[in-house]
Structure formats: structure tokens, C-alpha cells
C-alpha positions as CSV (number, residue, x, y, z in Angstrom):
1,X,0.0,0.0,0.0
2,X,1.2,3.3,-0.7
3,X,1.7,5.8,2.5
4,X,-0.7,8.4,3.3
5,X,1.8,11.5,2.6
6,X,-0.9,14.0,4.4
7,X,-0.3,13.1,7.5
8,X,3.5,13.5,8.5
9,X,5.0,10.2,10.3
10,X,6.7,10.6,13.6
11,X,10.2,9.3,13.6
12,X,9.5,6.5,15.8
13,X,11.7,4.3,14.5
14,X,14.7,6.4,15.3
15,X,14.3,7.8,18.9
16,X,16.6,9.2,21.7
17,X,17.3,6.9,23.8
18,X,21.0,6.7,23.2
19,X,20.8,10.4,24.3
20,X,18.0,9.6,27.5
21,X,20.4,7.0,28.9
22,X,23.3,8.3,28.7
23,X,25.0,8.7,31.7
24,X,25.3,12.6,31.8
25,X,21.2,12.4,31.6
26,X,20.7,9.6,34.3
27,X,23.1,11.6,36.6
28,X,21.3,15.0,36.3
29,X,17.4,13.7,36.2
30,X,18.9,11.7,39.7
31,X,20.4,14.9,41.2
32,X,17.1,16.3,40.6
33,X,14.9,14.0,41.8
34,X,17.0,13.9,44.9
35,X,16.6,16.9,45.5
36,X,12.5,17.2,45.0
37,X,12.2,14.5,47.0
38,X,15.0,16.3,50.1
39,X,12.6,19.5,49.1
40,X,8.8,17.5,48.9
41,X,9.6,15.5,52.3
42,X,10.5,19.0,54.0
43,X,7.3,20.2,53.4
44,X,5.6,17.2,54.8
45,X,7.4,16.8,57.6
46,X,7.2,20.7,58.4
47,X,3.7,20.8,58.1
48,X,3.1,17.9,60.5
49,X,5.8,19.0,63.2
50,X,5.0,22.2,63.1
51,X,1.5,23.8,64.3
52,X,2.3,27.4,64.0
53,X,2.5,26.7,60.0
54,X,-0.7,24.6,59.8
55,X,-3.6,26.1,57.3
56,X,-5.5,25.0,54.4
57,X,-3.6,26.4,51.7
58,X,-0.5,24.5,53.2
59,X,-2.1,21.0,53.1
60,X,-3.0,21.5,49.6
61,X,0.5,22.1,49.5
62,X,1.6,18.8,51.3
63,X,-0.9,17.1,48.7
64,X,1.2,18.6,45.7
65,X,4.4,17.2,47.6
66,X,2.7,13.9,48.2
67,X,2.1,13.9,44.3
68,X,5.7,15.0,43.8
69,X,7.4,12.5,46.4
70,X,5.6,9.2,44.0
71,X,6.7,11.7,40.4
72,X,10.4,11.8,41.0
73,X,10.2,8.0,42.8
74,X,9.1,7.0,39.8
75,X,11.4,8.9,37.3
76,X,14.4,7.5,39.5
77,X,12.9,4.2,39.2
78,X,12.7,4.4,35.2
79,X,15.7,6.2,34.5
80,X,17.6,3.2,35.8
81,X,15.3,0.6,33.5
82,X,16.8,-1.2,30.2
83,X,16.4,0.8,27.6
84,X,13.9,-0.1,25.0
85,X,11.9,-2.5,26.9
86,X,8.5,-2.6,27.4
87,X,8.5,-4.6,30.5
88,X,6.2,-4.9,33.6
89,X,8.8,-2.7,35.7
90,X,8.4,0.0,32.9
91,X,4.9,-0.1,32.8
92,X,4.2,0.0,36.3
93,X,6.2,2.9,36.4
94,X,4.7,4.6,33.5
95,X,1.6,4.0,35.5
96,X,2.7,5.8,38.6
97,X,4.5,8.5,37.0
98,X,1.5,9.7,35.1
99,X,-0.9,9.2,37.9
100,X,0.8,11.2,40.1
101,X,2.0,14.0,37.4
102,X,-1.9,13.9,37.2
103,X,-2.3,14.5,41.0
104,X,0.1,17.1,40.9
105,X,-1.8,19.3,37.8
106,X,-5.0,18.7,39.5
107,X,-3.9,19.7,43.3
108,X,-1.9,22.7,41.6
109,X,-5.2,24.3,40.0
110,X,-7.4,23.5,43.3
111,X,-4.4,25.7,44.8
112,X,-5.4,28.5,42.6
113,X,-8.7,27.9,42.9
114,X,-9.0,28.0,47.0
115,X,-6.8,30.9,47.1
116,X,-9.0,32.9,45.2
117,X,-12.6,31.7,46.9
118,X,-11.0,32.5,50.4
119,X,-8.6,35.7,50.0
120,X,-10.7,37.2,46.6
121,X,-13.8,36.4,47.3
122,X,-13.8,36.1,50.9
123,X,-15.8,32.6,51.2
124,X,-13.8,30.7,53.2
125,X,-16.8,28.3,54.1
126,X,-17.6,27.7,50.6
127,X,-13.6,27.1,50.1
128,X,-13.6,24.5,52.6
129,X,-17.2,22.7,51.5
130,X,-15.1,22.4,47.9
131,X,-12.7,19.9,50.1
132,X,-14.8,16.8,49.5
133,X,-15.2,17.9,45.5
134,X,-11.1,18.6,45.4
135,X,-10.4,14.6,46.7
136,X,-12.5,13.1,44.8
137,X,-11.5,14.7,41.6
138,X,-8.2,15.0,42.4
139,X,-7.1,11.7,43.9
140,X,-10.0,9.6,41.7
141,X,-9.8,10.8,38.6
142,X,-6.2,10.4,37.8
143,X,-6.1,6.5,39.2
144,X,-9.5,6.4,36.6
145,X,-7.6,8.0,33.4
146,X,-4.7,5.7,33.9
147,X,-6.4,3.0,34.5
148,X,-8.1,3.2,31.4
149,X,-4.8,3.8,29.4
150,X,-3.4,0.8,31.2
151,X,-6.3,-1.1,30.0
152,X,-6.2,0.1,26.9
153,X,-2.4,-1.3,27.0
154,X,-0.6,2.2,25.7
155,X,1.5,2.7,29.1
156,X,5.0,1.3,28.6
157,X,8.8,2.4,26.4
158,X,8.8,5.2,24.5
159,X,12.1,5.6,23.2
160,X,13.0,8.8,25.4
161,X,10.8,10.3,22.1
162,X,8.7,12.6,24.1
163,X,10.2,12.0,27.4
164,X,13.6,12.4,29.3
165,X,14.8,8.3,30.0
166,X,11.6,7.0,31.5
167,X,8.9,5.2,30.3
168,X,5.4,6.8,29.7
169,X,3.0,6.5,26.8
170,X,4.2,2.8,24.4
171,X,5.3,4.5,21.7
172,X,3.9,3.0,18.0
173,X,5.2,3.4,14.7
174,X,2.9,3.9,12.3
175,X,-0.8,4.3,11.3
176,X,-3.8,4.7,13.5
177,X,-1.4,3.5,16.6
178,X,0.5,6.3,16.5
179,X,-2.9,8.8,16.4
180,X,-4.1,6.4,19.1
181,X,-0.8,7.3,21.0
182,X,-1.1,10.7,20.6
183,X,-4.7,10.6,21.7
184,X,-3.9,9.1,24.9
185,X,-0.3,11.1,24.9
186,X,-3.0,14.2,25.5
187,X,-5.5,12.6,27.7
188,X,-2.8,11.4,30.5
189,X,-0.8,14.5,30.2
190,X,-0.3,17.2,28.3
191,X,-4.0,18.2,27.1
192,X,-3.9,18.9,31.4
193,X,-1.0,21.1,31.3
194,X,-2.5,23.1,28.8
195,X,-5.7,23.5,31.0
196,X,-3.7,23.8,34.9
197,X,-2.2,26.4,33.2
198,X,-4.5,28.3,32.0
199,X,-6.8,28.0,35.1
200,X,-3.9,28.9,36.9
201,X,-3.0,31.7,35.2
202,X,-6.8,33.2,35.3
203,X,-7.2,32.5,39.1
204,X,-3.8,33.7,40.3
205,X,-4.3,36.8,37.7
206,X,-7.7,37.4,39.6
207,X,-5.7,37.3,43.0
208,X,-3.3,39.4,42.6
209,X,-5.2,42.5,40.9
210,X,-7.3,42.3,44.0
211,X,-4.7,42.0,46.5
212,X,-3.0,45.1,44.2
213,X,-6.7,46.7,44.8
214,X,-6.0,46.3,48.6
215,X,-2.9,47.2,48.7
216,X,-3.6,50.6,46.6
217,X,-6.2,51.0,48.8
218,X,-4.6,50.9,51.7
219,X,-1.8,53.0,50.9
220,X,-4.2,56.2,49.5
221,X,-5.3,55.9,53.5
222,X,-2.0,56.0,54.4
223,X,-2.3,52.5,56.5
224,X,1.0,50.8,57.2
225,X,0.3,47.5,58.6
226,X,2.2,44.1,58.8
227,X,-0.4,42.5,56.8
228,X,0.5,45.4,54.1
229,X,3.7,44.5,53.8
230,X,3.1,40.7,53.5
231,X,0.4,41.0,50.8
232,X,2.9,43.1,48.8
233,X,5.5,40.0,49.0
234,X,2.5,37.8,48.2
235,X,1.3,39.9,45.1
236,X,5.0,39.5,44.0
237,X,5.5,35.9,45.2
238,X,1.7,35.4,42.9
239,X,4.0,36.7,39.6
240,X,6.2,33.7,39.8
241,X,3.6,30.9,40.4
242,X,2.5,30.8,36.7
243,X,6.1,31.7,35.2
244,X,7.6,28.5,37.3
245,X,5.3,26.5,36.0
246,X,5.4,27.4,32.9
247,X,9.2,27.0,32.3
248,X,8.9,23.6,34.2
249,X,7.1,22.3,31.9
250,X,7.9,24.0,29.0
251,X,10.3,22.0,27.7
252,X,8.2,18.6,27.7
253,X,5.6,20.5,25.8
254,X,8.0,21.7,23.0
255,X,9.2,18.4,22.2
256,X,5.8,16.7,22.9
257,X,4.9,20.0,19.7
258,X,8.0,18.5,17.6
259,X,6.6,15.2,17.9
260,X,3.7,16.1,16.6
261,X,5.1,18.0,13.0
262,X,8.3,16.2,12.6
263,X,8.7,13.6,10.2
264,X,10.8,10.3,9.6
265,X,13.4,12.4,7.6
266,X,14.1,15.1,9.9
267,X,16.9,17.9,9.7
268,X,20.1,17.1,11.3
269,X,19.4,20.4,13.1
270,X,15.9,19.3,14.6
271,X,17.8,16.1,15.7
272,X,20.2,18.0,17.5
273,X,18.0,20.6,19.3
274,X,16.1,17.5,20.1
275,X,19.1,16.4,22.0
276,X,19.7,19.2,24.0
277,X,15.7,19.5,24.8
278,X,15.8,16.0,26.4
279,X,18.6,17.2,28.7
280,X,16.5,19.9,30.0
281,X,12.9,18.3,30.0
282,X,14.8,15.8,32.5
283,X,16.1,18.5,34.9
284,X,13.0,20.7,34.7
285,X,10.1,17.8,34.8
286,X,11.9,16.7,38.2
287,X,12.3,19.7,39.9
288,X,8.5,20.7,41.0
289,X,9.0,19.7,44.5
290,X,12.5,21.2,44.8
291,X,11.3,24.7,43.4
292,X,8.2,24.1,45.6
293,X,10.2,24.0,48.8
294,X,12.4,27.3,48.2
295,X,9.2,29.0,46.9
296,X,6.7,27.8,49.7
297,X,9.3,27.0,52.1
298,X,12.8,28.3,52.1
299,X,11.7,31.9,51.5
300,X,9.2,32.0,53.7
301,X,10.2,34.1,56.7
302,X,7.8,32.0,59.5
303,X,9.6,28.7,57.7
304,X,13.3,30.9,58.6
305,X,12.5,31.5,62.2
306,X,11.5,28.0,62.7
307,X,14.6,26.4,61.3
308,X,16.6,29.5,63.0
309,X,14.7,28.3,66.5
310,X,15.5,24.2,65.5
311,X,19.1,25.3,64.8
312,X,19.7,27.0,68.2
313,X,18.0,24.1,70.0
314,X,19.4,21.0,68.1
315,X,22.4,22.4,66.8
316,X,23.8,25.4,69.3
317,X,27.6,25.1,67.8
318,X,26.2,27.2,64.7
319,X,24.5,29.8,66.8
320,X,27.1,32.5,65.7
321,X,26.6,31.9,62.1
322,X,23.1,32.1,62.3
323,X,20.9,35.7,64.0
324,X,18.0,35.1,66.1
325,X,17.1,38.2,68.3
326,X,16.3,36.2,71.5
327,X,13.3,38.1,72.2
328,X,11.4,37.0,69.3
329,X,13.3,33.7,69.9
330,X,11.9,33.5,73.2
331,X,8.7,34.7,71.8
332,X,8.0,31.7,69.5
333,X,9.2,29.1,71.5
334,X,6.6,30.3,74.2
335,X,4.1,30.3,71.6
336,X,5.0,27.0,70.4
337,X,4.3,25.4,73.9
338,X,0.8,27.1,74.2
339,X,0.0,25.5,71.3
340,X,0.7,21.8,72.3
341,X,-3.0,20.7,73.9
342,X,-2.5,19.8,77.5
């Protein structure tokens, strides 16, 4: 038969794995996912050892990490596979990885969402009845969309073509399979980036023009307040949300774009810019929990003070390296035993 030469064929047949498991790539997608998972267990452990930190917004956060902690397991897992095998290890990971990339998008735009209901709209009741909507979809729907793509038996090696050394959507070489693939290539993945990020980008938008509103407000009346000068770090802290995520995941989506209008006979150039894309999607695709910890976490002031408190407890020998004024010192740690129910 002859070949359909409308539609453009994806060169399957060639792939990168030589370039996704190489030994440069495996080191720098495991000194990533290293360092998400130091950075998504910090947030997990913070959150449940210390009270003072404790709201909403932060277990939402702890969710994402959750999502993040079984992401980068995953990756480490599959990075270390045989290359171009489509076996149960690989599947089982492809399974995991994309449930909980899944659980990550979804948790991420419920983020943005209860942000806005509570600090926008002032509806912090509403906000919290959405709690039983948020698991549900959140946790449910992923495990349901995977499922399916598992049943439909897509999930296993796709030649580091559209990924960075593991395994993800089975890649197929020509024909209907490879429409197929790209069908479920949107449904487990990136069709949802596209949409987090847009919700994200409306809801966070919608945020920080009224928190600018406030502020404005506030500072016609000539009101300097603490709360005035944290919702200006939060209005700036709000520009970066979307931009983060963005170039996270802006490399698997270029690619994932190059896939979709290359063709078996490729430029030497498109090859090449191929391989340097891989090097990045791996880096960038594993560092959500790592960027979420010095975002949410390390440059945090209340998440300073604690560690500066833990530090002169635990670890005295260091005091003169790090400044705690020992009133507010004394302050918190007084605070911090109030809080422990008797």
C-alpha cells in the first residue's frame, strides 16, 4: 500500500534513547529527583511538626508534595530501567508517573482555585465545602484515566521520544497507533497542562489584581500595617507561580509539539535541538518539589524563624553563624508550647 503522505509520520523508528540513557542524563534527572524528594519531604514533615505553619492552603501544599514525592520515585525508578523494553517494571512505572503527574496538575489548579474563593472572594466556608469535591476529583480521577490507558495497553517504552529516560505512553510506529498514542499522549498529560495552566493563570491573575486593589487602597489611606507589607511579598511571590510553572514544563511540551510536526526524515538540526531538549525536559520535569520548597518554604520568613529556632536548640555550635534576636526567639518558643494541647 502506498503511504498516506498528508499526515506527516513521527520518527519512531529512530528515537533518543541513546541520548535519554546516557550517563550525563541519568546523573542529572537523579540529582534532581533527589533533590525534589529532600525538598517535597521538608514540606511534609514541616507541616506535621510544626503547628504554628498549619492552614489549608499548606495541606493542599503537602498534597502537591505527596504527588511529587511518588513523580520523581518514579522517574528514579525508570531512568535506571533497560532501555527499549517494554516490561512490567516500565509499565508500572509509566503508571505511577503519570498518575501522580496527574495528581500534581490537579492539586496545583485547586491551589489556585481556594486561594481565590477564600482571600478574593472572601468565602472561606464555601472554600472549605469544595474539600470533599477537590479529593474526589483529584485523587479519583487520575487513578481512573490511567487505569483506562493501562487497560487500553498504551503505558510502557517510548524511546526517550517525548520523554527524558523513562517510560510513559508505548510508543507506536505507524498508522492509526500512533494517532491512538497521541490521543492518549493528550488525555494522560499534556491536554492537562494546557488547562492547569490556564486556570492557573486566570485564578492567580484574579488574585493578585485584587490584592494590588487592597494594597492601593490601603496605601491612599496612608495604612502601614504588617499584613500590608506581606500581601505586597504575596502579590510579587503570585507573579512567579505561573512563570515557574510554565518553564517547568515548557520543555516537555515543546518536544511533545516537535513530535507532533516532525517527520521520519528530519533535519540534522531538529535532531540535534532534540538532544539538547531532552537534557533539560529531564532536569525541569523533576524539579517541581524542589522549586516548591524554596518557593513555599525556604523563602518563607515563619519557615526561617522556625529552622533558625530548630538550629539554636538542636544544633547550638552554629548559633554564631546564624541571628536570632532572643526576644522573638523566646517569643515563639513560648508560643510553640501554648499551642501543644495539654
Amino acid at each position: 500500500m502506498a503511504a498516506n503522505t498528508s499526515t506527516p509520520q513521527t520518527p519512531t523508528t529512530l528515537g533518543f534513547g541513546p541520548i535519554g540513557n546516557t550517563t550525563l542524563n541519568r546523573a542529572l534527572v537523579t540529582i534532581t529527583c533527589v533533590l525534589s524528594l529532600f525538598g517535597a519531604l521538608v514540606i511534609i514533615v514541616t507541616y506535621i511538626t510544626w503547628k504554628d505553619i498549619r492552614s489549608t492552603s499548606r495541606k493542599i501544599l503537602v498534597y502537591i508534595s505527596i504527588a511529587d514525592c511518588v513523580v520523581v520515585g518514579s522517574y528514579l525508578f525508570g531512568t535506571f530501567l533497560p532501555p527499549n523494553t517494554n516490561s512490567g517494571e516500565c509499565i508500572a512505572q509509566s503508571f505511577l508517573s503519570t498518575t501522580a503527574n496527574l495528581w500534581s496538575f490537579f492539586w496545583t489548579t485547586f491551589m489556585a482555585i481556594f486561594l481565590y474563593t477564600t482571600v478574593a472572594r472572601q468565602k472561606q466556608r464555601a472554600a472549605e465545602r469544595m474539600f470533599w469535591a477537590f479529593h474526589v476529583i483529584g485523587w479519583g480521577a487520575p487513578v481512573g484515566i490511567v487505569s483506562m490507558a493501562w487497560q487500553e495497553d498504551v503505558l510502557g517504552n517510548d524511546r526517550d521520544i517525548y520523554s527524558s529516560g523513562w517510560c510513559w505512553i508505548r510508543v507506536q510506529d505507524r498508522g492509526e497507533n500512533v494517532q491512538k498514542n497521541i490521543m492518549w499522549m493528550l488525555i494522560t498529560g499534556k491536554a492537562w497542562e494546557v488547562v492547569v495552566f490556564v486556570l492557573v493563570l486566570i485564578f492567580y491573575g484574579l488574585l493578585k489584581c485584587h490584592i494590588r486593589q487592597e494594597v492601593y487602597r490601603n496605601e491612599r489611606q496612608l495604612i502601614t500595617s504588617p499584613s500590608l507589607e506581606a500581601a505586597k511579598k504575596a502579590d510579587k511571590k503570585l507573579t512567579f507561580v505561573p512563570l515557574i510553572l510554565l518553564f517547568l514544563r515548557f520543555w516537555g511540551m515543546l518536544r511533545f509539539c516537535i513530535f507532533l510536526t516532525s517527520s521520519v526524515d528530519e533535519s540534522e538540526s531538529t535532531r540535534s535541538v532534540q538532544e539538547i531538549l531532552i537534557y533539560f525536559q529531564g532536569v525541569c520535569e523533576s524539579a517541581q518539589g524542589f522549586v516548591n520548597f524554596l518557593l513555599f518554604c525556604l523563602f518563607m520568613e515563619k519557615f526561617q524563624v522556625n529552622l533558625r529556632r530548630v538550629i539554636h536548640i538542636y544544633c547550638p555550635c552554629f548559633d554564631g553563624l546564624v541571628y536570632i534576636p532572643s526576644s522573638h526567639l523566646f517569643r515563639k518558643t513560648a508560643l510553640m508550647e501554648l499551642s501543644v494541647p495539654k
